[in-house]
matplotlib code that plots the C-alpha trace (Angstrom):
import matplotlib.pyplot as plt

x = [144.0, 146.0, 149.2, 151.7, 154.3, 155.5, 158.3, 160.3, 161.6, 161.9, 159.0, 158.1, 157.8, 161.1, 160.3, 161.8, 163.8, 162.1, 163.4, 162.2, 161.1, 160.9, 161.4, 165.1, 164.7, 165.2, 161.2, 159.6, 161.9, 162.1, 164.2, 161.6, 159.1, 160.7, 160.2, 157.3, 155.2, 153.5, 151.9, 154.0, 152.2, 154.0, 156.6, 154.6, 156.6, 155.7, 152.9, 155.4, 155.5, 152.0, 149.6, 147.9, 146.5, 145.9, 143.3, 141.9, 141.1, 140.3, 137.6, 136.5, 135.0, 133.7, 132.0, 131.1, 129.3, 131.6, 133.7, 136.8, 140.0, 140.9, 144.6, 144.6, 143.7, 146.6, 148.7, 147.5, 148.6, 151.6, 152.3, 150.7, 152.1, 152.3, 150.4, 147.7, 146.0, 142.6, 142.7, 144.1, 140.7, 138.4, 139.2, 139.1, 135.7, 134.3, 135.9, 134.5, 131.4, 131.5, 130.0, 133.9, 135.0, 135.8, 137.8, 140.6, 144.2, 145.9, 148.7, 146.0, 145.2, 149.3, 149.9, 146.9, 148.5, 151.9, 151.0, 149.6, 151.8, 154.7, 153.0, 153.3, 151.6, 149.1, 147.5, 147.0, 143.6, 142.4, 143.8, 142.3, 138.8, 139.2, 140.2, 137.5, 134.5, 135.0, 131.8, 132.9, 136.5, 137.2, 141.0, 142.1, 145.3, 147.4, 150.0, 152.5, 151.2, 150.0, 153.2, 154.9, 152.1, 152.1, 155.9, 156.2, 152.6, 154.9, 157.8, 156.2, 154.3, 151.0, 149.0, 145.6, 146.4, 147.9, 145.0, 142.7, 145.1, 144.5, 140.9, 140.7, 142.5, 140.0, 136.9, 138.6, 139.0, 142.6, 145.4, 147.5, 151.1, 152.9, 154.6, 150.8, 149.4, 151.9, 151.9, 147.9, 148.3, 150.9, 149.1, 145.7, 147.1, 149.5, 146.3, 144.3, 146.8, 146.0, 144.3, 140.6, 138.4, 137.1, 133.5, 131.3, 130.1, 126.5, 124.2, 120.8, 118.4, 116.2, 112.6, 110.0, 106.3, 104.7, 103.7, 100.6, 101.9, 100.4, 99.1, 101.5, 100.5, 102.4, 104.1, 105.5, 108.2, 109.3, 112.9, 115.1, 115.9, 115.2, 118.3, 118.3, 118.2, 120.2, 123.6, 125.7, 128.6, 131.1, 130.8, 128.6, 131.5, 132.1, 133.5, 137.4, 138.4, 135.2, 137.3, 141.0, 139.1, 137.7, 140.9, 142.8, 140.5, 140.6, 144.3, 144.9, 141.6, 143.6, 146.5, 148.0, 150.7, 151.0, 150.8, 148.2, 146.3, 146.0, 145.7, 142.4, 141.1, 141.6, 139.9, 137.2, 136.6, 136.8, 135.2, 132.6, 131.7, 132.1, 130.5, 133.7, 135.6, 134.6, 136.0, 139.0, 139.9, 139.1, 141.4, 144.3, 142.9, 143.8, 146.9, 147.7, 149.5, 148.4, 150.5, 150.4, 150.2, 147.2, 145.7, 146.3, 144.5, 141.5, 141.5, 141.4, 138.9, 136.7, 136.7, 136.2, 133.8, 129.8, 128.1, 124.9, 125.5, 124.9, 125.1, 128.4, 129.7, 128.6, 130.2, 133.6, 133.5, 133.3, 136.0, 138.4, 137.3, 138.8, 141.9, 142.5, 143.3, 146.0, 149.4, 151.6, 154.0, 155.9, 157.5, 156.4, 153.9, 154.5, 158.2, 157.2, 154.7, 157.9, 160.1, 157.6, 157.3, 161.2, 161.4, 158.4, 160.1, 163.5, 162.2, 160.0, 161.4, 163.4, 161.4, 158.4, 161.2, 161.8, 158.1, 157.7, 159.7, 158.6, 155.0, 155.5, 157.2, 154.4, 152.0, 154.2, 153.6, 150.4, 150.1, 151.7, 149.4, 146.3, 147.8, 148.3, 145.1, 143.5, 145.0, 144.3, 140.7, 141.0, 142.8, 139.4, 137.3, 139.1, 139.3, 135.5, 134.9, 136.8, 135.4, 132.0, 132.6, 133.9, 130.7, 128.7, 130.9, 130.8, 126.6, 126.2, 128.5, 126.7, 123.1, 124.2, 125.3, 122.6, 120.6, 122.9, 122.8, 118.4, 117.9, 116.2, 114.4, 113.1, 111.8, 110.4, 108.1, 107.5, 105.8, 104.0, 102.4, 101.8, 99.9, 97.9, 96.9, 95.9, 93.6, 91.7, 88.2, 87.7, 84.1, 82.2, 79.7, 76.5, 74.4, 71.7, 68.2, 66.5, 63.4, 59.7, 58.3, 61.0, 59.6, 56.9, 58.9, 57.8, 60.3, 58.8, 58.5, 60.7, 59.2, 61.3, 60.2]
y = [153.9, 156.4, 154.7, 151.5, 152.7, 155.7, 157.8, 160.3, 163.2, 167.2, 169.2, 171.3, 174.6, 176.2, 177.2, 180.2, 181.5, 183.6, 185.1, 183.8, 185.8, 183.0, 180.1, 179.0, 178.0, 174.3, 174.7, 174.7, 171.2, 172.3, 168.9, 167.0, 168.7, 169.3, 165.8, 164.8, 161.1, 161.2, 158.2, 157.3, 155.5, 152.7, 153.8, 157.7, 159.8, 160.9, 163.0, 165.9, 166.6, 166.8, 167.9, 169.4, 166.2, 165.1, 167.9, 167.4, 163.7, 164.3, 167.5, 165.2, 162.7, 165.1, 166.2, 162.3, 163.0, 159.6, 159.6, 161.7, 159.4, 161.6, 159.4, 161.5, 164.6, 164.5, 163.7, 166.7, 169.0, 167.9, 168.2, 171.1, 174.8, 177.7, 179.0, 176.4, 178.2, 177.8, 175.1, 173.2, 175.8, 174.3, 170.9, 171.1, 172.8, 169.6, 167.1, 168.7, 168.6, 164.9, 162.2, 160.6, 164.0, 162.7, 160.5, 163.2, 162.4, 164.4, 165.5, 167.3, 170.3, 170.7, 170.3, 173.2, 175.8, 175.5, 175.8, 178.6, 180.2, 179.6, 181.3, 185.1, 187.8, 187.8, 184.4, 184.7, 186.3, 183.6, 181.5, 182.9, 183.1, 179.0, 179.0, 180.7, 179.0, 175.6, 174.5, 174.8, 173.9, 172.0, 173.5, 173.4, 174.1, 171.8, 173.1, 172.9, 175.1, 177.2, 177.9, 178.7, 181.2, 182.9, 183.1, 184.8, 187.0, 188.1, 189.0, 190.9, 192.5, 192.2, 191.5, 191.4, 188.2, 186.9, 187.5, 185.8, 182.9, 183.0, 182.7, 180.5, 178.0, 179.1, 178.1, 174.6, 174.8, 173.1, 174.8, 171.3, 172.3, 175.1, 176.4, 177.0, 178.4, 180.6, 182.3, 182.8, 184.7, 186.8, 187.6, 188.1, 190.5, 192.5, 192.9, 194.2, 196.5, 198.5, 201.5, 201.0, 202.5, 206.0, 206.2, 207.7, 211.7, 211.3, 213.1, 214.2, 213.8, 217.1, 216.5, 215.2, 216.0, 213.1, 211.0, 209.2, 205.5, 204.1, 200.7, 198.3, 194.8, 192.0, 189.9, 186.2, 185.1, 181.1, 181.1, 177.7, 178.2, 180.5, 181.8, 180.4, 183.5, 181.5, 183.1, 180.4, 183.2, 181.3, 180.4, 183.4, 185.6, 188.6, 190.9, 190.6, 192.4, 189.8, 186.9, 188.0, 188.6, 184.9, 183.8, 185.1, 184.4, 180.9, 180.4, 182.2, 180.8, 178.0, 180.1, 181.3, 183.4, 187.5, 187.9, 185.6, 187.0, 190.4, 189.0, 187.1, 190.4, 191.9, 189.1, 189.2, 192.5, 192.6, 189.5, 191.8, 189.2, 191.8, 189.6, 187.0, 190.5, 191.4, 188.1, 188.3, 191.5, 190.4, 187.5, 190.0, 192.4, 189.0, 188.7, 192.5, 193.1, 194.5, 195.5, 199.1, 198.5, 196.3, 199.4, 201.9, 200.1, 199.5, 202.9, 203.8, 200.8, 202.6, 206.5, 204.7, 202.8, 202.8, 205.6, 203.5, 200.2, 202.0, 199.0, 198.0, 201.1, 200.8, 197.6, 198.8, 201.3, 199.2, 197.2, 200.0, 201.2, 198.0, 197.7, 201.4, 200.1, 197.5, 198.1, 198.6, 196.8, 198.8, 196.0, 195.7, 193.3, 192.6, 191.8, 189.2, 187.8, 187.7, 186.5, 183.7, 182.9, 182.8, 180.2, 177.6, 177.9, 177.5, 174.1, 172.3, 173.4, 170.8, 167.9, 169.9, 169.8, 165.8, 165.2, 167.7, 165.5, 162.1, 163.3, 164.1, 160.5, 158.9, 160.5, 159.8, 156.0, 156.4, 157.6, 155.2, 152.5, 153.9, 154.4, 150.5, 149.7, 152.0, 149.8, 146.6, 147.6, 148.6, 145.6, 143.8, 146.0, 145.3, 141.3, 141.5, 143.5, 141.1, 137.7, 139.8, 140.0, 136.6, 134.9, 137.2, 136.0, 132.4, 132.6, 134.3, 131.0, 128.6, 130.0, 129.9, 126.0, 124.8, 127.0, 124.8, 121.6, 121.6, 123.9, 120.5, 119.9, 124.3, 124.0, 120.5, 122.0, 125.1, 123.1, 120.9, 124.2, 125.6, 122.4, 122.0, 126.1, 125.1, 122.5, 123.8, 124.6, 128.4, 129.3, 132.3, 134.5, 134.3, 137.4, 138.3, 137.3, 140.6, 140.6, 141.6, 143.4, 145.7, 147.2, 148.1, 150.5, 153.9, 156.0, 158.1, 162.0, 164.4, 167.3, 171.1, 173.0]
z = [52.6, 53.7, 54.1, 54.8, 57.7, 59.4, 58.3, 60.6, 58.8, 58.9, 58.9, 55.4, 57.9, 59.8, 62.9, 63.3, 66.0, 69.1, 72.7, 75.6, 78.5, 81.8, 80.7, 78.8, 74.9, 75.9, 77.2, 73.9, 73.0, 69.0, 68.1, 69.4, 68.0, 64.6, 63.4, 62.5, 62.3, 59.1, 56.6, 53.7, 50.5, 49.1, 46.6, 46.8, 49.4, 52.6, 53.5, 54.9, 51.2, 50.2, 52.9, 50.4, 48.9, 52.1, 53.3, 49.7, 50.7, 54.1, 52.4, 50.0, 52.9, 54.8, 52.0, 51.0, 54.5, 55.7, 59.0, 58.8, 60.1, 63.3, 62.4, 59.4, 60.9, 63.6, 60.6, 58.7, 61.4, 61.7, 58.5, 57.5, 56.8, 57.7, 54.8, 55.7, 58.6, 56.7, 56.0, 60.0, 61.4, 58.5, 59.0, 63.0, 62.7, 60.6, 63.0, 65.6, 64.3, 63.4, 66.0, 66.4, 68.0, 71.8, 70.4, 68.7, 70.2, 72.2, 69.9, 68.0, 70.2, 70.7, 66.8, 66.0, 69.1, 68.1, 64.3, 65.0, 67.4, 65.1, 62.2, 63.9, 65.5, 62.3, 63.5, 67.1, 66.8, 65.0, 67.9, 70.2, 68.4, 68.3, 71.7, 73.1, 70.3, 72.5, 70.9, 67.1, 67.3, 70.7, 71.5, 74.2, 76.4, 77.8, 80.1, 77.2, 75.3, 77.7, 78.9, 75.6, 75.1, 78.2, 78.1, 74.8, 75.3, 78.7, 76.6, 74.5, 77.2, 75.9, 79.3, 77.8, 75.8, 78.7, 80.6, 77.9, 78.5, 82.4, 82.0, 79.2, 82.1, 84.3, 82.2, 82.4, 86.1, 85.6, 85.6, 85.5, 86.6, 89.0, 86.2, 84.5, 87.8, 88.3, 84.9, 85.0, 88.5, 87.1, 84.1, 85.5, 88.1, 85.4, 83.5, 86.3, 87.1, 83.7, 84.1, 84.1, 80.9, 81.2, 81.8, 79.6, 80.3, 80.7, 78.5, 79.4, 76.9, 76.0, 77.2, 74.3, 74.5, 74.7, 71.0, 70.7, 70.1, 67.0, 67.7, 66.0, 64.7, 66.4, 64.2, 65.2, 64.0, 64.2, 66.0, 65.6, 69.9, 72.8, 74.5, 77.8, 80.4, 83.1, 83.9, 84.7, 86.1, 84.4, 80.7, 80.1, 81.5, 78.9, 80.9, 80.5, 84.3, 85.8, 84.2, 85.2, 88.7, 88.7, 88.1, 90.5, 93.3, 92.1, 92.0, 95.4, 97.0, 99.0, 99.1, 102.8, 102.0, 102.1, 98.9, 97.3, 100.4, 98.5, 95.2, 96.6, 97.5, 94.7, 92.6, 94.7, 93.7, 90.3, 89.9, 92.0, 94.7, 97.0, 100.3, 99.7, 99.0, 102.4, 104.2, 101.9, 104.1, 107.4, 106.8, 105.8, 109.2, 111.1, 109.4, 110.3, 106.8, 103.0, 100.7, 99.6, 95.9, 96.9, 99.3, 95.9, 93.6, 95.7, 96.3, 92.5, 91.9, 94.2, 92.5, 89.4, 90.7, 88.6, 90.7, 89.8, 91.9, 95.1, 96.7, 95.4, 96.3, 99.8, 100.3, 98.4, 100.7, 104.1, 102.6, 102.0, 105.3, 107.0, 104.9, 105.6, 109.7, 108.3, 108.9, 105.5, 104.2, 101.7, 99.4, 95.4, 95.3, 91.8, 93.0, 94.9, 92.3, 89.6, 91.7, 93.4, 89.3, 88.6, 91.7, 90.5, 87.1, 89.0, 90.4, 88.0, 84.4, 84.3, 85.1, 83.1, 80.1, 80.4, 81.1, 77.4, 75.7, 76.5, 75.7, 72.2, 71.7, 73.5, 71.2, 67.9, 69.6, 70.1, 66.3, 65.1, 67.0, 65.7, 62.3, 62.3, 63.5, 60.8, 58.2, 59.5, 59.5, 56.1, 55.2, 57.0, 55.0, 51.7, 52.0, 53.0, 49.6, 47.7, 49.2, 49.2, 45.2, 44.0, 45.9, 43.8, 40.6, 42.0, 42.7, 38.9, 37.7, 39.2, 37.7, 34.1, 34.8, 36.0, 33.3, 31.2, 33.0, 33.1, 29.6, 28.3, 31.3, 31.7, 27.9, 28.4, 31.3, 29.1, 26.3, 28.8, 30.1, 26.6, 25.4, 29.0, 28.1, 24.6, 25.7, 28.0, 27.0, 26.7, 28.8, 27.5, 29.2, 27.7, 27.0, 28.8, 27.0, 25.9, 27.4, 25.2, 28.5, 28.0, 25.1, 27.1, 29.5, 30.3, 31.6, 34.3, 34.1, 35.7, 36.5, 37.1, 40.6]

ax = plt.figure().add_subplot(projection="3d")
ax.plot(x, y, z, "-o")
ax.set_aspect("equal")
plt.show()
């Protein structure tokens, strides 16, 4: 339907040039990733030149309410524009929503991110709106991706997306490479190091005399679903410095080193599990070494601290109390966490570089493989119609012969039955003999109460 072979050309989009921050330009592999497998019509052009038509027949089935090719989807994203950020969100929502979801290749969620990240600073809210409706859309990172967007988020300096990143890596508990793992820490703890929001001056409300309350009439009102109350402490995270804290206490959690040793702490304390915070700071009380950037901010975390969680406080307080006895070490922390993020990237960009590029060809493969299967099952579909038809044709044939073949014999049996009809004796139902004692009836009286 949608196409007879596979054409590898340029894509309709320039990718346009950008710094880098960690990682060299080779990371984002732009040759590989400027060409593009799309389907190619006999004798019509390739779909690189009209992805237009091609959402308008992929809309048009969804709105036929029949199965949307997720072939044709992955083909649509890589083919699609820049100007066409509507219309890659609205046609990810819908296969989303379809019952063939699961089975979307993996080139789609890599085609959507870096569609999006190439379009410029104006889309990446709706990227990260996608990324963080899972249930709607279904995009996800892949260490790829993650990587180019945490590379040029860090270059720009903009450590709340960053952070957003981290967490979003977190929520899939799989942060897949060293490179990835290394880039959440350093962004979740860059983040954390922002000053924390000003509270709010309390106001006192002026005292009100006491109103009479009116008795109000309940009203019911049928709901489509209750929210569920249960607080999973994990997908029903809001709280931005909670989720940077979860994320660093996950990454550093079965770390041994000096300095994911403080970065554990200070997750812990964010992520305000302040009984884990508490063994977090014996271990480094063992260890008989904190870092003084690590001692300052725990010391501002506590003045800032909500005066109302007087337990919290407590227990910040008995941490700080211990950490307070540990001898100093006087080095940047945040040295150490670049440079421990310069080595990984040092050691694995390469091979991550090589293992980038033979992923996209394995998907164009893979493409290509389902592409073919897709029209062999049309071709299937097509020969059925057609046999399908000419046994109807051959059936509607056959009637009017033997119609033909037997008229003689049909009208001799139809004049048989008319002269059978005609000689049958016609009974009639006599009437009912009128009786003389009828005339001698007397209705009875009916009388009014």
């Amino acid at each position: 339907m949608w196409g007879r072979c596979l054409r590898l050309g340029n894509v309709g989009t320039k990718v346009g040039r950008r710094s880098w921050s960690f990682l060299s330009s080779k990371y984002g592999c732009e040759e590989a990733w400027s060409k593009r497998a799309v389907g190619e019509e006999s004798g019509a052009g390739g779909w690189a030149e009209r992805p237009d038509e091609l959402y308008s027949r992929l809309e048009h089935r969804a709105a036929q309410q029949q199965p949307i090719s997720l072939v044709d989807v992955d083909l649509f994203l890589r083919c699609a524009r820049a100007d066409q950020l509507g219309e890659v969100r609205d046609i990810l929502h819908k296969t989303r929503s379809s019952a063939l979801a699961h089975l979307a290749l993996p080139s789609t969620n890599y085609a959507a991110v870096r569609l999006f990240d190439e379009a410029g600073a104006d889309a990446l809210p709706d990227l990260l709106q996608m990324l963080d409706d899972r249930l709607n859309y279904g995009l996800f990172l892949d260490r790829f991706t993650a990587n180019i967007l945490f590379d040029k988020m860090l270059e720009r300096r903009d450590y709340s997306v960053a952070s957003k990143l981290a967490g979003f890596l977190m929520l899939q508990e799989n942060f897949e490479g060293p490179i990835t793992e290394q880039f959440a820490l350093y962004s979740a703890y860059k983040f954390l190091e922002l000053p924390l929001p000003a509270k709010e001056p309390v106001v006192e409300e002026p005292t009100k005399a006491p109103v009479k309350k009116k008795k109000v009439e309940e009203i019911k009102i049928r709901v489509a679903f209750l929210r569920n109350p249960f607080f999973d402490d994990h997908f029903d995270l809001t709280d931005d410095r909670m989720i940077a804290g979860k994320t660093l206490a996950m990454i550093t959690s079965k770390r041994d080193d000096p300095t994911s040793c403080d970065c554990n702490l200070l997750g812990w304390v964010f992520y305000k599990k302040f009984d884990k915070a508490m063994s977090a700071a014996q271990r480094l009380a063992k260890k008989g070494e904190i870092y003084k950037d690590t001692l300052d901010r725990l010391e501002y975390v506590v003045e800032n601290y909500d005066e109302n969680d007087a337990q919290g406080t407590q227990m910040l307080g008995d941490i700080l109390s211990i950490i307070k006895n540990i001898p100093v070490n006087n080095k940047s922390i945040e040295d150490e966490i670049t440079t421990a993020l310069k080595k990984t990237i040092e050691e694995h960009e390469q091979n991550e570089i090589s293992e980038h590029i033979q992923t996209l060809k394995s998907w164009d493969t893979l493409r290509s493989e389902k592409l073919q299967e897709q029209m062999q099952r049309l071709e299937v579909m097509k020969r059925a119609a057609e046999k399908a038809s000419r046994e109807k044709i051959i059936q509607e044939i056959d009637e009017k012969i033997w119609f033909f073949d037997n008229e003689e014999e049909v009208d001799l049996k139809i004049q048989n039955k008319k002269e059978v009809l005609r000689e049958e004796p016609r009974i009639y139902k006599k009437k009912k003999a009128f009786s003389k004692s009828d005339t001698n009836y007397i209705p009875p009286e009916i009388s009014r109460r």
